[in-house]
C-alpha positions as CSV (number, residue, x, y, z in Angstrom):
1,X,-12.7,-14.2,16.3
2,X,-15.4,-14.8,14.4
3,X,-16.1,-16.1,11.0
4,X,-16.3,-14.1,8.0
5,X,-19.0,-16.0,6.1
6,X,-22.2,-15.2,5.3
7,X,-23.9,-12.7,7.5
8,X,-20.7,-12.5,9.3
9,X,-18.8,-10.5,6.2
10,X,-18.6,-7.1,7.5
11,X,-15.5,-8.5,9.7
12,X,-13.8,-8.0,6.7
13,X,-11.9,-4.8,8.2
14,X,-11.3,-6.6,11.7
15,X,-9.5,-9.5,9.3
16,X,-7.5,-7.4,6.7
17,X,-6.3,-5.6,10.9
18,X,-5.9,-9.2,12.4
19,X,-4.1,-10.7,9.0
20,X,-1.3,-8.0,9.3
21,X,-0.7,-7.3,12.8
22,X,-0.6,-11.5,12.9
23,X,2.2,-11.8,10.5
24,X,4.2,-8.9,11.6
25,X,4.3,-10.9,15.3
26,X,4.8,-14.3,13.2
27,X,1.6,-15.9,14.0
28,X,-0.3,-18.3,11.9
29,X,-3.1,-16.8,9.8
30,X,-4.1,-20.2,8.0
31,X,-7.8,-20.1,9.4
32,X,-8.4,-16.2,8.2
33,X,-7.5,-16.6,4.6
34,X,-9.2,-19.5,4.3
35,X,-12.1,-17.8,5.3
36,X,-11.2,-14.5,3.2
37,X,-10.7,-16.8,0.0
38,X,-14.4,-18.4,1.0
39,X,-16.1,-14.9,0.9
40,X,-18.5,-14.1,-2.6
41,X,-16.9,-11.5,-5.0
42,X,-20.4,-10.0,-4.2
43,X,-20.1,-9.7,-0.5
44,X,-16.0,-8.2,-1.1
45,X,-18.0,-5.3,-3.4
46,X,-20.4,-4.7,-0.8
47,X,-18.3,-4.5,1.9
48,X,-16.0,-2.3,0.5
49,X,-18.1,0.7,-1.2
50,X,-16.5,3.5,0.2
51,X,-12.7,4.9,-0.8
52,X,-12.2,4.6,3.2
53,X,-13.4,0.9,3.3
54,X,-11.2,-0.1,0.2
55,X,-7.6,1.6,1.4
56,X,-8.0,0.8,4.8
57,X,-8.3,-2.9,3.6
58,X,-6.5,-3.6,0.6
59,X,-3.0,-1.9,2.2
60,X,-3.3,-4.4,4.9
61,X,-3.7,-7.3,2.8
62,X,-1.1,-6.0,0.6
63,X,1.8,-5.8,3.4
64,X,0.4,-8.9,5.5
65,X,0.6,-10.9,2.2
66,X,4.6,-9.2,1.8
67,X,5.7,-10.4,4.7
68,X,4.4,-13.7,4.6
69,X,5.5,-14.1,0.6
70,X,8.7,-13.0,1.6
71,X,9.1,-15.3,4.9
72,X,8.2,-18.3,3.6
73,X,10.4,-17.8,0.0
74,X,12.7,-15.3,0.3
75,X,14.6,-15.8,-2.9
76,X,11.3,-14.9,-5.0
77,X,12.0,-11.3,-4.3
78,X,15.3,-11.5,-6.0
79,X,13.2,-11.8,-9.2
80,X,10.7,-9.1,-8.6
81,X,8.8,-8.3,-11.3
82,X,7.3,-12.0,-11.0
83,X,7.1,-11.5,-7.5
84,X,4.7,-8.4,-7.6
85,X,3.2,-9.2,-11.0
86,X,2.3,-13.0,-10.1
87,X,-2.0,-13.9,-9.4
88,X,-1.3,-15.9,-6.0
89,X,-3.5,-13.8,-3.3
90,X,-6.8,-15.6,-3.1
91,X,-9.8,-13.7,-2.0
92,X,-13.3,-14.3,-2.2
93,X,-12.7,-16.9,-4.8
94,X,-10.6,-14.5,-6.7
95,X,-6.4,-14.2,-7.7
96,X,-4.8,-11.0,-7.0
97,X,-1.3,-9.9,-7.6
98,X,0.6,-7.2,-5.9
99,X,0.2,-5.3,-8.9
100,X,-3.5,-5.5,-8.8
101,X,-3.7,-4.5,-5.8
102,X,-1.5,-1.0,-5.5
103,X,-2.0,-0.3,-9.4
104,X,-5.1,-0.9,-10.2
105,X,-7.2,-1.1,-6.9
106,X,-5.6,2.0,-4.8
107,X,-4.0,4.1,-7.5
108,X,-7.1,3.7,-9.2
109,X,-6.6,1.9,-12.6
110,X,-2.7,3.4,-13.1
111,X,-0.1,1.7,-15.2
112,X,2.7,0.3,-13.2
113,X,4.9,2.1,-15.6
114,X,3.4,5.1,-16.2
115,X,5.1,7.3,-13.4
116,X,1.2,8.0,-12.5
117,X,0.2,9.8,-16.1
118,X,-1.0,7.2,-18.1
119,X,-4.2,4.9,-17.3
120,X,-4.0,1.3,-17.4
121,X,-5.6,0.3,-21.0
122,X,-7.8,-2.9,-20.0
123,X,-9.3,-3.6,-16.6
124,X,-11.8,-5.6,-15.7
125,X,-15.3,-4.9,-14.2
126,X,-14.3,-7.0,-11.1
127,X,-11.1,-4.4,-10.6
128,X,-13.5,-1.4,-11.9
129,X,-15.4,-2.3,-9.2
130,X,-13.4,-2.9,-6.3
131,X,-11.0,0.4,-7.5
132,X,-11.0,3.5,-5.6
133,X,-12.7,6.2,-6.9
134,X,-10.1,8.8,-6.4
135,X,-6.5,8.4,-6.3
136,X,-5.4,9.6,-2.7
137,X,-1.2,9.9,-2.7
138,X,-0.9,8.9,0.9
139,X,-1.1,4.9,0.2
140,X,2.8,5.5,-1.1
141,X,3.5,6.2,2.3
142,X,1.5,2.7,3.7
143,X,2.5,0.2,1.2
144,X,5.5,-1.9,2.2
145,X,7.3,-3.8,-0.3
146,X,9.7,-5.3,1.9
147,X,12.3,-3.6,1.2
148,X,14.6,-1.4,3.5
149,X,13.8,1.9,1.9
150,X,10.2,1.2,1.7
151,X,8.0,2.7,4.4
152,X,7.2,1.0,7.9
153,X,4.2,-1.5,8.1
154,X,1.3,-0.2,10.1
155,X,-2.0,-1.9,11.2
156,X,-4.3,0.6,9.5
157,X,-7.8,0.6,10.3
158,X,-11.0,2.1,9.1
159,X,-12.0,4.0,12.0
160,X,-8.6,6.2,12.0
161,X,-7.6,5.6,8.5
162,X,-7.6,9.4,7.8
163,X,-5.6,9.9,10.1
164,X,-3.1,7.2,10.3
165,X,-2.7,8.3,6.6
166,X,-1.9,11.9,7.9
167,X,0.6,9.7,10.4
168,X,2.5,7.9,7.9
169,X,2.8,10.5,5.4
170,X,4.3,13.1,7.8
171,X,6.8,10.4,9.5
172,X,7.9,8.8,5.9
173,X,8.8,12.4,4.9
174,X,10.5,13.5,7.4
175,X,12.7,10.7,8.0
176,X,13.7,10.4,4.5
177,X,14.0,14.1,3.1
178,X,17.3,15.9,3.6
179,X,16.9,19.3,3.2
180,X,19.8,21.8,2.8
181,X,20.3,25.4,1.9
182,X,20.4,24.2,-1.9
183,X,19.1,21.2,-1.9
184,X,15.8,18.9,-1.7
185,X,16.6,14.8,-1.6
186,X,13.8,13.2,-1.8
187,X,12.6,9.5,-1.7
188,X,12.5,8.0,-4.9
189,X,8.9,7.0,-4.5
190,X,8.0,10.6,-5.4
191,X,10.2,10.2,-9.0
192,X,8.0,6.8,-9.6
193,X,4.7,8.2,-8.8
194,X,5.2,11.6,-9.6
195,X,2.1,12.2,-11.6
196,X,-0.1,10.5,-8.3
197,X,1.5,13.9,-6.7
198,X,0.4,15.8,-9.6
199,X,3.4,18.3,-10.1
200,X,6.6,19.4,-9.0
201,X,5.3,22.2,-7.0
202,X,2.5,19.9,-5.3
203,X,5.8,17.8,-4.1
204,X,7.5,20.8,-3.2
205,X,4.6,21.7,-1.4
206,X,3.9,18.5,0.2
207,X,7.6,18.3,1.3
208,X,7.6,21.9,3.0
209,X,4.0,21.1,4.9
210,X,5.4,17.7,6.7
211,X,9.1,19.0,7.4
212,X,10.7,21.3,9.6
213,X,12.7,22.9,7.2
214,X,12.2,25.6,5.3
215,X,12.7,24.6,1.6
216,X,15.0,26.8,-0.3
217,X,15.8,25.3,-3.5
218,X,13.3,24.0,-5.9
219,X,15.6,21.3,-7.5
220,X,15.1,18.2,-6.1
221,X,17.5,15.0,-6.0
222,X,16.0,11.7,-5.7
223,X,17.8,9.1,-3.3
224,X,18.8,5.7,-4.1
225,X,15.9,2.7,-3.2
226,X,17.9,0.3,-1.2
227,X,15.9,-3.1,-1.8
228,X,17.5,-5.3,0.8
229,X,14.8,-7.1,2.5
230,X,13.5,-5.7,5.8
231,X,10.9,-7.3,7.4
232,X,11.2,-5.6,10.5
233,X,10.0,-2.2,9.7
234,X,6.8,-1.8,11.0
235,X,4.9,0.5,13.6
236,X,2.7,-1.3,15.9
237,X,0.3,1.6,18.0
């Protein structure tokens, strides 16, 4: 593989790719984020200027760094809002949290607790920077938290991003809706983020356009998340 440094930094995509599909099969990634954390915070804007660029990345490095957070301490999770909220992902000389990286990087400047309506107050120009410029609702559907109801781990890259988005959106749907003649259970994902989906009728709509069912009840039930650790719930294509 070759080195990310210097002229070599456009290889950032082919590492964020490597660094995930590595730790799903267990393999050592010690030599990649060592070169990762060695990059410039100039080179990391650079190479990431496009929304494409940025989600294609960043959700790799988010679930590559899950698993490997959660393999080598496992009792951390049981703490999580330390375990998400905690500066301990070094890149390009940098410290990211979890946090940083799904709230503020790829749900573009959002408070955690905001259910997607209300705009994280302070941010810096490093996060302004590296954030996408429009909110796209599919990463709920790519980022795995490591737990059992979160959705599977992929090895996303940029050239089929679009529609490994597409993918992952229609599978996590319709393997996790139940859909009756009066009612609509949904994952709770869509209660947490619901402003990131815009409105009810956008879910509703959403719902209907990645299922096989017809929808006919508007009132939707939310499902319980089941946060048992599941590290084996990835997609490998």
């Amino acid at each position: 593989m070759s080195t990310l440094s210097g002229t070599y930094a456009q290889d950032i995509q082919m590492w964020s790719s490597s660094f995930v599909e590595s730790q799903i099969k267990s393999k050592s990634t010690a030599s990649l984020e060592k070169e990762l954390s060695a990059l410039k915070t100039e080179q990391l804007i650079a190479k990431l200027a496009t929304d494409q660029e940025k989600k294609s990345f960043w959700i790799n490095i988010y679930n590559g760094f899950i698993i490997k957070k959660i393999r080598a301490n496992p009792e951390s999770y049981q703490k999580r809002s330390s375990f998400f909220s905690k500066r301990d992902i070094s890149i390009a000389g940098q410290l990211f949290s979890f946090d940083d990286i799904e709230h503020v990087i790829l749900r573009k400047q959002q408070w955690k607790y905001g259910l997607g309506f209300v705009n994280k107050p302070f941010v810096s120009k490093l996060f302004e920077a590296l954030s996408v410029n429009k909110l796209d609702s599919r990463i709920h559907f790519a980022l795995n938290c490591g737990a059992k109801s979160c959705p599977p781990t992929r090895v996303y890259q940029l050239a089929r991003i679009e529609e490994q988005l597409n993918t992952a959106q229609r599978h996590f749907i319709e393997n996790t809706s139940i859909i009756g003649d009066n009612k609509v259970e949904l994952s709770r994902l869509f209660l947490w983020y619901k402003g990131d989906f815009e409105s009810k009728s956008a879910i509703l709509k959403l719902v209907q356009q990645n299922s096989s069912e017809d929808l006919k009840s508007e009132q939707i039930k939310y499902s319980p998340y089941y946060w048992d650790i599941d590290l084996n719930n990835y997609i490998l294509d």
